[in-house]
C-alpha positions in Angstrom: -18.1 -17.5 26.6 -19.5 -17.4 22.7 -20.3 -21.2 23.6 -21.9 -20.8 26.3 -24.2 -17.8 25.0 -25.1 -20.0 21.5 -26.4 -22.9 23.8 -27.9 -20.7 26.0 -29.5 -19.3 23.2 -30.5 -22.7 20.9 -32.0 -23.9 24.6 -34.0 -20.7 25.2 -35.9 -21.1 21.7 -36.3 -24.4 21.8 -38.4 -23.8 25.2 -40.3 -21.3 24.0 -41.4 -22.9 20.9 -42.5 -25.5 23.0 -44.4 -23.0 25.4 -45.9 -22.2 22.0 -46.8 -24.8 20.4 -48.3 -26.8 23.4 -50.8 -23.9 23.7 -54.0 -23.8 22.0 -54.8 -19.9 20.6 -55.2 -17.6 17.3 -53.1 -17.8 14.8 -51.3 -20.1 16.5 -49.0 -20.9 13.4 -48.5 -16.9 13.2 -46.8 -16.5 16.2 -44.7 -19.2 15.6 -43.1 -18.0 12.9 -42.7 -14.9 14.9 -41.4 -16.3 17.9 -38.8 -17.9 15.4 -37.6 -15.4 13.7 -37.3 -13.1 16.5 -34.5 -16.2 17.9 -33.5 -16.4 14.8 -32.4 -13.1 13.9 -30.5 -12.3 17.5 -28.5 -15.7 16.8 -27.4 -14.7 13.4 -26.3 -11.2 14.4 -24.2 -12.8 17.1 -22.8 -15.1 14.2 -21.9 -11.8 12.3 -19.7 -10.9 15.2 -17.4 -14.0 15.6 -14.6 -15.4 13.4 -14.7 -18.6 11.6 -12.4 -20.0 13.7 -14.4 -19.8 17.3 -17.7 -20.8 14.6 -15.8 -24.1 14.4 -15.0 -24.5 17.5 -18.3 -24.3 18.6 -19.8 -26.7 16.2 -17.6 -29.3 17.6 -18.1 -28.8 20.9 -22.3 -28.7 20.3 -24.8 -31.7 20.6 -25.3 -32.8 16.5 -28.6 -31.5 16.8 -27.6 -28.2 18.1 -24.9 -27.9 15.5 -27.2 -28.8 12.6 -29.5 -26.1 14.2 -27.0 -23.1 14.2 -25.3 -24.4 10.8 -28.6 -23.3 9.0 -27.8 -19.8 10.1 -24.3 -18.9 8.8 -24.1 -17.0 5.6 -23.5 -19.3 2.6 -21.1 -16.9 2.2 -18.9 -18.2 5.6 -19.8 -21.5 5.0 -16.2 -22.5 3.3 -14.0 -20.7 5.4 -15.8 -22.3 9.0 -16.1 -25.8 7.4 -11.9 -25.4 7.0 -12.3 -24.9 11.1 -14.7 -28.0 11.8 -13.2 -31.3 12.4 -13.5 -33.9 9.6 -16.1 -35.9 12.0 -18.3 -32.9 12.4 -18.3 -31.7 8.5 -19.5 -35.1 7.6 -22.5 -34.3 10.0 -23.1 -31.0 8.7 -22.4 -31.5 5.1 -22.2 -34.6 4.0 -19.1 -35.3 1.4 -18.3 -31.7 0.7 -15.2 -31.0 1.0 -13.5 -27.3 2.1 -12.3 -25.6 -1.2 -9.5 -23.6 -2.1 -9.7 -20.4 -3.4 -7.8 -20.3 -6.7 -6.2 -17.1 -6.4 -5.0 -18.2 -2.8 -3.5 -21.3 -3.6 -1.2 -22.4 -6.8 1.0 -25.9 -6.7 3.8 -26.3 -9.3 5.1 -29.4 -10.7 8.3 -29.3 -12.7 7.7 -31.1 -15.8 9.6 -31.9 -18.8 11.9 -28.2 -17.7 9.1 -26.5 -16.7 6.3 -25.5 -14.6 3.3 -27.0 -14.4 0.6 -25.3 -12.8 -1.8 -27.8 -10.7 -5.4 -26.6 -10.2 -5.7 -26.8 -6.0 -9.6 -26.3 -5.6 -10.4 -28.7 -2.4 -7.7 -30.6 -0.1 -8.5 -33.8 -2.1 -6.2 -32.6 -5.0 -2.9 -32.1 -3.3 -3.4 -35.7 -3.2 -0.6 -37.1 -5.3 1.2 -34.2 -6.0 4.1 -33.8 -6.3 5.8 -29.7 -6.0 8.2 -27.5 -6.2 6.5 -24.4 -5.4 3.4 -23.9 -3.5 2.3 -20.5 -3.6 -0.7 -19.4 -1.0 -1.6 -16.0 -1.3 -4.3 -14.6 1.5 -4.1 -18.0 3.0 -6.7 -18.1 6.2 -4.9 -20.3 9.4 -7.0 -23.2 8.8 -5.6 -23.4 5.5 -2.1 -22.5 6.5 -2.6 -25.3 8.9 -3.9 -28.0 6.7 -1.4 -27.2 3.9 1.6 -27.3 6.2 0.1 -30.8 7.9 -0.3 -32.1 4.7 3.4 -31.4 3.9 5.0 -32.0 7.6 5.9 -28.3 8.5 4.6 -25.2 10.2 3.5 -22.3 8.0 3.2 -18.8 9.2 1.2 -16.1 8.5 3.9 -13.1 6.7 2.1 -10.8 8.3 3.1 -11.6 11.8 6.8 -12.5 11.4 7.8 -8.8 10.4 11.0 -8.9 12.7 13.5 -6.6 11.7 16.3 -8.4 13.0 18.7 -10.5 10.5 18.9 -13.5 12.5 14.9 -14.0 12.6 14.5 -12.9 9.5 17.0 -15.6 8.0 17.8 -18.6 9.6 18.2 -22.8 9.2 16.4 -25.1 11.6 17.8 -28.0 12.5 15.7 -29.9 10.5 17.3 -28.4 7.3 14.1 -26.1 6.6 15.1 -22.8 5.6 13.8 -19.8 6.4 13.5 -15.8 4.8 10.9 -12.7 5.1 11.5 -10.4 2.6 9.7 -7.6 1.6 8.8 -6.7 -2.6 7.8 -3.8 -4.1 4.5 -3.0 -5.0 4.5 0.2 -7.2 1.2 1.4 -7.6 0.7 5.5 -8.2 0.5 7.0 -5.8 0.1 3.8 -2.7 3.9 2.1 -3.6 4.5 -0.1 -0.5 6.3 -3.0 0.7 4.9 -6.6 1.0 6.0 -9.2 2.8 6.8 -12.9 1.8 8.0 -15.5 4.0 10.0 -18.3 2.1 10.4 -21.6 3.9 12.6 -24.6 1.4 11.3 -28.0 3.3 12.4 -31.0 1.3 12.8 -29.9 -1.9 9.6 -27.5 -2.0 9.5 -23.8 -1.5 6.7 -22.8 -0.2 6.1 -18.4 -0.3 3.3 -16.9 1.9 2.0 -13.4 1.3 -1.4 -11.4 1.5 -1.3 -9.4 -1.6 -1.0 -10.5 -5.1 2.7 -9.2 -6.6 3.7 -8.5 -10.2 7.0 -10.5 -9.6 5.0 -13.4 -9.0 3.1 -13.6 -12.4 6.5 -12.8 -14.1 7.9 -15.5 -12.4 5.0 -17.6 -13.2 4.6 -17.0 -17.1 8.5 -17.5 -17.8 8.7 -20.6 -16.1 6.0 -22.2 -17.4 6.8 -21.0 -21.1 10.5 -21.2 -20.4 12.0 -24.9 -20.9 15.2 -25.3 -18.3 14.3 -22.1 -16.4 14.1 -23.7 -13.3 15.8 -27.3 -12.3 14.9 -27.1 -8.6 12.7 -24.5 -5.7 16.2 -23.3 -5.0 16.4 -21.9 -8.7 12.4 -20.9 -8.3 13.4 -18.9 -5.3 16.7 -16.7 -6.7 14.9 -16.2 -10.1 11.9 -14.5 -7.9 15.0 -12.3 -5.8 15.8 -11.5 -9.2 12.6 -10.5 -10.9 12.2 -8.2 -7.6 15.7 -6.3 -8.9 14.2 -6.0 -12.7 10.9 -4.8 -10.9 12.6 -2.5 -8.8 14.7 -1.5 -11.8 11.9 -0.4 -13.9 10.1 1.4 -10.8 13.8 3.6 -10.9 13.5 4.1 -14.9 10.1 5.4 -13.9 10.9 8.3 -11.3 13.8 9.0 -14.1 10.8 9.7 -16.3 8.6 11.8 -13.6 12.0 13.7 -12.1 12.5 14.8 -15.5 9.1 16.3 -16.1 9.4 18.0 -13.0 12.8 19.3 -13.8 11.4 20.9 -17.0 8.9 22.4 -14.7 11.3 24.1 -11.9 13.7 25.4 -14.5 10.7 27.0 -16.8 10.9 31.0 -16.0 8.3 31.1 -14.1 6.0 28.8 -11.1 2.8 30.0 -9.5 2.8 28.7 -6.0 0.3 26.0 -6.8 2.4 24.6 -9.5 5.3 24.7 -7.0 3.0 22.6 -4.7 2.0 20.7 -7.2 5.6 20.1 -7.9 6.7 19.4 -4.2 3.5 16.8 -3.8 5.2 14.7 -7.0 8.8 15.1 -5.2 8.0 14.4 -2.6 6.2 10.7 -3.5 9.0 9.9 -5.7 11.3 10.5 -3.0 9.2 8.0 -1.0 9.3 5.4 -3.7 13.0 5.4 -4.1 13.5 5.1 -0.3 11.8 1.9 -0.2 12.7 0.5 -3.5 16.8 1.4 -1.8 15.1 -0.5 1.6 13.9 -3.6 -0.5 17.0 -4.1 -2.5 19.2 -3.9 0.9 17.0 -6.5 2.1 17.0 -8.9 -1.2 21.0 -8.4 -0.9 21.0 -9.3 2.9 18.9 -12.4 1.6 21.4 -13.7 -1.3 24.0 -13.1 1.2 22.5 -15.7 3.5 22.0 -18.1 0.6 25.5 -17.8 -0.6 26.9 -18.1 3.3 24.8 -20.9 4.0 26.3 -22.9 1.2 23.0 -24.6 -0.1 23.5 -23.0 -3.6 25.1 -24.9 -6.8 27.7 -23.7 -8.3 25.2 -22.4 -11.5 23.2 -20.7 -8.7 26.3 -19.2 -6.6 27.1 -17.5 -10.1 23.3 -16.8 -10.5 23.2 -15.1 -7.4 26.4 -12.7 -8.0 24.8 -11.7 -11.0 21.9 -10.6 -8.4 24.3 -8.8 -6.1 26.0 -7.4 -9.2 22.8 -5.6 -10.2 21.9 -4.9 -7.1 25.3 -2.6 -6.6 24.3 -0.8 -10.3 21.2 0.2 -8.4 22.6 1.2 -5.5 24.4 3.7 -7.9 20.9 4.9 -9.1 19.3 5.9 -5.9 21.9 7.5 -4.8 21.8 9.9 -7.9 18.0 10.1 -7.8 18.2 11.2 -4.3 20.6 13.9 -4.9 18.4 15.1 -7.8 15.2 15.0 -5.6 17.0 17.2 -3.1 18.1 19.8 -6.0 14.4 19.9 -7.4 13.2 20.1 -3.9 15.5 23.2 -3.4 14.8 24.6 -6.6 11.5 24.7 -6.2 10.9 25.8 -2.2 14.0 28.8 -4.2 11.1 30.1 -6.4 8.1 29.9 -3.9 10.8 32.2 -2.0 10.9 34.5 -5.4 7.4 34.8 -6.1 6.8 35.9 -2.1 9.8 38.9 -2.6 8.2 39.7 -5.7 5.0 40.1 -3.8 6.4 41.6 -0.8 8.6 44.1 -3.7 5.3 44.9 -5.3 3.7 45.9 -1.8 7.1 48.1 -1.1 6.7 49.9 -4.9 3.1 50.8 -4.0 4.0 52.4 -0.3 6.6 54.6 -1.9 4.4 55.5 -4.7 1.6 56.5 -2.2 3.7 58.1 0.6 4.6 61.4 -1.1 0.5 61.5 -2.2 -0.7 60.8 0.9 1.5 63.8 2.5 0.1 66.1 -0.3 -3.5 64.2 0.7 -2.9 65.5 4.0 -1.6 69.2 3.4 -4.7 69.4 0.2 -7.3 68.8 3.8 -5.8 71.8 5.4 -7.6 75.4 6.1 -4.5 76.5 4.9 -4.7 75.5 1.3 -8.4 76.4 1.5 -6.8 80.0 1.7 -4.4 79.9 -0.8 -6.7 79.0 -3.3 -9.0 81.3 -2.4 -11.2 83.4 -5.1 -10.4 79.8 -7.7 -13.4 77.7 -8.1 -12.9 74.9 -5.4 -12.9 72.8 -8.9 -10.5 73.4 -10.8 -8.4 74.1 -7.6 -8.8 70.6 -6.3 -8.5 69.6 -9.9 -5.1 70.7 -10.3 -4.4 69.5 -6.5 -5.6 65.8 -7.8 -3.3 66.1 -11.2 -0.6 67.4 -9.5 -0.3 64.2 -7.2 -0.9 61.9 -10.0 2.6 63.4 -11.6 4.3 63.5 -8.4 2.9 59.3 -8.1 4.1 58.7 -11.7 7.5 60.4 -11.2 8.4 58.6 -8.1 7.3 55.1 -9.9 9.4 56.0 -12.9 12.2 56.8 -10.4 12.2 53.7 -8.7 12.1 51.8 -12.0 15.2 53.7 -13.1 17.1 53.0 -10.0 16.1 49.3 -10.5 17.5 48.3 -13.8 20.6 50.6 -13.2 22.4 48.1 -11.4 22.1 45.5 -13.7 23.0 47.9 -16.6 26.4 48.2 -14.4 26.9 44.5 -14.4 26.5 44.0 -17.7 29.0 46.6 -18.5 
């Protein structure tokens, strides 16, 4: 359908701008700009609206003339990413020797030299010529470089964000050409938007290649200690336990963290007193750490059910079998830790809905106090606007009769809230004695 609208389009200016320029008029050169534009301007909004992918597509499957044509209009910003969908035939057409680049953030090859890693700058497909890996790391990979990469290296690589099954046996498997496969989620504590990422490991012939769409701070750890680390690694196997590791430690320090903000917060609820918008305050931070230690408990159940599968599947050394106890051996200690957090989030959460409970009965109290005060006043109120007291006072000024009326019911208002102070503390005299 896009096709046919492009060449419908390129066809329909091409005949007007002959209409045009075969006539003879004013400011002939005038309107042709106009007239161009105008085409122009309709096809590169339509451009706007489709994906690199069907741009490709379309380039290919265009006359070279037509192609050249509607190449001129897409954004130098899209150029890279719809030269990665164009067949090498047609970029040589359009472009000559260039070559689709990498992003560097998106992809990162590692070599193991001399006990560690060395990074290899992946800018265009012409350097993974001759390189040799044991990590290839694509972060917010597009398909056509998914698709190039995993051509390049005789596999299929999916995108992480489509193989979120929650079922073990997709989630972990062997195919039968020995390629292993895991999805895993990491943390990602950031305050206030913690979240789970997904990473799909596939091991093909002694690479491991990982696939996310966010950058992850287990990543760069992972990246600075083997590359400063001599005999860190020996193999992707070790590369791919050390990051399962670095997740724990991640997710270790996330725990010390809500330690830290729990016991704020505890300070808080046991003080003497809360307003209720410190309480809410209060319930707004327990509630998000609460959050964060659900999925840091989901994220190490899932790196366990990951080294479980490694061990089982009988792919590990014997250095990496004892490697990956160590893993589950943390991971247990952990275990341990959210528990405990989440019965101290449920205690502060308690505590805390307990005083916004006490501050409404001390309001509710106050309301109570002021109703008694006022009810014996408001029946002298009522007897005071009677004929009848109009006659008992008669022959005293109205005055100081209503003068006395008025300080009489401020005594009889201060004697009832003395009173009912009296009766209050009484009880606890009792229970202290």
């Amino acid at each position: 359908m896009s096709l046919e609208k492009v060449s419908e389009m390129l066809k329909k200016q091409k005949r007007v701008e002959g209409m045009v320029h075969g006539q003879s008029m004013p400011r002939q050169d005038i309107v042709e700009t106009l007239v161009q534009r105008t085409h122009l301007a309709e096809l590169h909004n339509l451009l706007l609206q489709l994906p690199a992918s069907e741009i490709g597509s379309i380039l290919d499957a265009l006359p070279t003339e037509d192609a050249v044509l509607l190449w001129q209009q897409i954004p130098t910003e899209r150029e890279n990413d719809v030269l990665w969908e164009v067949s090498d035939e047609r970029r040589e057409q359009l472009v000559g020797d260039r070559e689709p680049a990498f992003d560097e953030s998106q992809m990162n090859a590692f070599e193991l030299k001399d006990g560690k890693l060395r990074q290899v700058p992946i800018e265009s497909r012409k350097d993974l010529e001759g390189v040799k890996p044991i990590w290839i790391d694509l972060l917010g990979a597009s398909k056509a470089e998914r698709t190039y990469v995993g051509a390049h290296f005789g596999l299929v690589l999916p995108d992480p964000g489509d193989v979120t099954d929650l079922e073990v046996s997709s989630r972990y498997h062997i195919e039968e050409n020995g390629e292993i496969h895991l999805l895993s989620n990491f943390l990602l504590d950031r305050e206030g938007n913690s979240r789970s990422v997904p990473v799909a490991f596939i091991v093909h012939q002694g690479v491991l290649f990982s696939l996310r769409n966010e950058e992850l701070p287990v990543f760069r750890l992972q990246r600075r200690r083997a590359r400063t680390q001599a005999g860190y690694v020996t193999d992707c196997t070790d590369v791919l336990l050390d990051l399962y590791g670095a997740d724990v430690e991640y997710s270790a320090d996330s725990l010390e963290d809500i330690y830290g903000t729990l016991g704020k917060v505890g300070r808080q609820v046991l003080s003497e007193t809360i307003s209720d918008a410190e309480a809410a305050a209060i319930l707004g931070d327990i509630a998000e750490e609460e959050d964060l230690n659900g999925r840091i408990r989901s994220n190490i159940l899932d790196t366990q059910r990951a080294i479980n599968f490694l061990m089982r599947g009988k792919i590990l050394s014997p250095a990496q079998f004892d490697d990956a106890k160590q893993i589950l051996r943390n991971i247990e200690s952990l275990n341990s830790h959210t528990s405990f957090l989440f019965d101290k989030i449920n205690f502060l959460m308690d505590a805390t809905i307990g005083f916004i409970n006490i501050n409404q009965n001390k309001r509710i109290n106050q309301l109570t106090v002021f109703g008694v005060v006022f009810m014996p006043i408001n029946i002298l109120a009522g007897m005071g606007g009677m004929s009848e007291f109009s006659m008992m006072t008669q022959g005293i000024p109205w005055p100081i009769a209503y003068g006395v009326f008025l300080l009489g019911s401020s005594l009889v208002g201060v004697a009832t809230y003395v009173a009912l102070k009296h009766f209050e503390k009484k009880p606890l005299k009792s229970k202290k004695a």
